[in-house]
N, C-alpha and C positions, 0 to 999 in steps of 0.2 A: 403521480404523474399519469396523463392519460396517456393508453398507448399508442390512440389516434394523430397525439402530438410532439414532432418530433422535431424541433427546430434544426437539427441537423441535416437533414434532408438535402440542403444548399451548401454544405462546406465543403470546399475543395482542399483535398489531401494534397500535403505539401511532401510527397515521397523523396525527395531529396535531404530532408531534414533529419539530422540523429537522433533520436532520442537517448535521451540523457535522464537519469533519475540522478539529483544532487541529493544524496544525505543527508548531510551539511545544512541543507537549506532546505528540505522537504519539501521538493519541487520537481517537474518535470518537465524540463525544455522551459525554464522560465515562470512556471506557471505552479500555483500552489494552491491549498485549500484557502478558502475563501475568497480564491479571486470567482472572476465571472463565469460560466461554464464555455461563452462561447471566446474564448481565449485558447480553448482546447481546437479551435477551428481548423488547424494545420492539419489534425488527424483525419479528417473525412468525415462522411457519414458513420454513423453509429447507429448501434439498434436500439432501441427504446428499456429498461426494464425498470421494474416497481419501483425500486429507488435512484435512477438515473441514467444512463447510458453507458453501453459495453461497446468495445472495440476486437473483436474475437481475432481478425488479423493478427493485431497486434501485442494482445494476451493484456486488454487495458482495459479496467471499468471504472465509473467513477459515480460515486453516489452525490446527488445534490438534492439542495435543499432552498427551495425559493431562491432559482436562478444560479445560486453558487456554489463550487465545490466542496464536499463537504470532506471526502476521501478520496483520493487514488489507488487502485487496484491494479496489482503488477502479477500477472498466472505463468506459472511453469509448464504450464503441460499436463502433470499430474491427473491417475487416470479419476482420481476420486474431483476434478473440478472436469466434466468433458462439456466440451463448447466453450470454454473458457479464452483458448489459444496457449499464447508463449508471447511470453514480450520479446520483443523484435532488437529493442534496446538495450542498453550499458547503463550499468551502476556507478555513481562516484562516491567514497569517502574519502575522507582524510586529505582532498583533491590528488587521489590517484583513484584507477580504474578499481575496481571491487569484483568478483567473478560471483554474482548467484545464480542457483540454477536446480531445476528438479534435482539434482544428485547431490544439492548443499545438502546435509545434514545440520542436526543441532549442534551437534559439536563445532561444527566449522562456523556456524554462524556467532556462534560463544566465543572462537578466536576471534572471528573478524571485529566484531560490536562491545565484545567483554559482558558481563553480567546485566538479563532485564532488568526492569523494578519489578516485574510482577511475570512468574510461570506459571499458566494452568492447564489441565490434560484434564480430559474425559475420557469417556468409552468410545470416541471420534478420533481425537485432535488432539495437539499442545500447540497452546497459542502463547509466542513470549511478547510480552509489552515492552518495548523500552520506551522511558518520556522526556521530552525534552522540553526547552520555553518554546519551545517553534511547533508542539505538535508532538504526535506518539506514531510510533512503528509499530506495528504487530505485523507477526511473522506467524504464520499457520503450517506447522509439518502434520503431515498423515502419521499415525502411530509407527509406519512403516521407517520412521523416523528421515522422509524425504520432505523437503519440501515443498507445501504446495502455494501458495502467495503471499503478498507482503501488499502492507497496507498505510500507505501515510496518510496522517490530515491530523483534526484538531485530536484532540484527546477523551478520549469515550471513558476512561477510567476518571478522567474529574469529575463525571458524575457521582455522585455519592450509591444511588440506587445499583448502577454497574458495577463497582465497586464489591460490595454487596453482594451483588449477582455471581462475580463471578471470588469471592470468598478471600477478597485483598486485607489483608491481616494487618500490611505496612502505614505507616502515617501518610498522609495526602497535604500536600504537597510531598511527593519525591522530591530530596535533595538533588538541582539539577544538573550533575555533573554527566558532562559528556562521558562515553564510554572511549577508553585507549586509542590512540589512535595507531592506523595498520605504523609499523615500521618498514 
């Protein structure tokens, strides 16, 4: 994307609206990967970056691909993402309210979601994938074992090269069974 071109430049923020990330549906406020990007228009302007536009207020980026959403990006705060923000927003699974937040840990994310399809750690990060027919979650904690953002849209692991990349050992397709829901 060029940085000269910013179709957002003209959206007006609709600051009375909640933001909502549905689980469930791998959407935000209505809006999901592969819709159009400017469906995001309620949020405002946004700043430009290599792969799509950031929303630092709101702790929201979203990477596109020829006009449509390709991911949503939700940041805690976290000091290893700065400039990133805090999302402003609430979580829904299971349709009740969900609590994440820099001071999630893995563990709590393990209650809330149950078991990825796929954990992997470097000398950075552990990023856990979970996959669903609707799209994959990756959740990125700092070694510090906090979390620092969460990422929905299509699924980067059906690639087979990514896959690969990143040393997925399991059969592709994942059996696609929802993880528990909160009680």
């Amino acid at each position: 994307m060029l940085p000269w071109l910013n179709p957002t430049r003209a959206w007006e923020e609709n600051s009375r609206l909640t933001l909502i990330v549905d689980l469930d549906q791998n959407r935000l406020s209505d809006v999901r990967a592969g819709d159009p990007v400017e469906k995001l228009s309620f949020l405002g302007p946004a700043e430009v970056t290599p792969s799509g536009f950031i929303w630092p207020r709101k702790g929201i980026d979203v990477t596109a691909c020829d006009g449509g959403i390709r991911e949503l990006g939700f940041y805690f705060g976290h000091a290893a993402e700065p400039n990133k923000g805090v999302f402003v927003g609430g979580f829904r699974y299971g349709l009740v309210p969900v609590r994440l937040s820099k001071a999630s840990s893995e563990l709590d994310v393990l209650a809330l979601f149950g078991q990825p399809y796929w954990r992997d750690q470097d000398e950075d990060e552990i990023l856990l994938f979970f996959e669903f027919p609707t799209g994959e979650w990756q959740l990125e904690f700092d070694l510090d074992a906090t979390l620092k953002h969460l990422r929905i849209g299509f699924s980067m692991l059906a690639d087979a090269e990514q896959r690969a990349a990143y040393g997925v050992t399991k059969p592709w397709p994942p059996d696609f069974m929802l993880p528990p829901r909160p009680v």
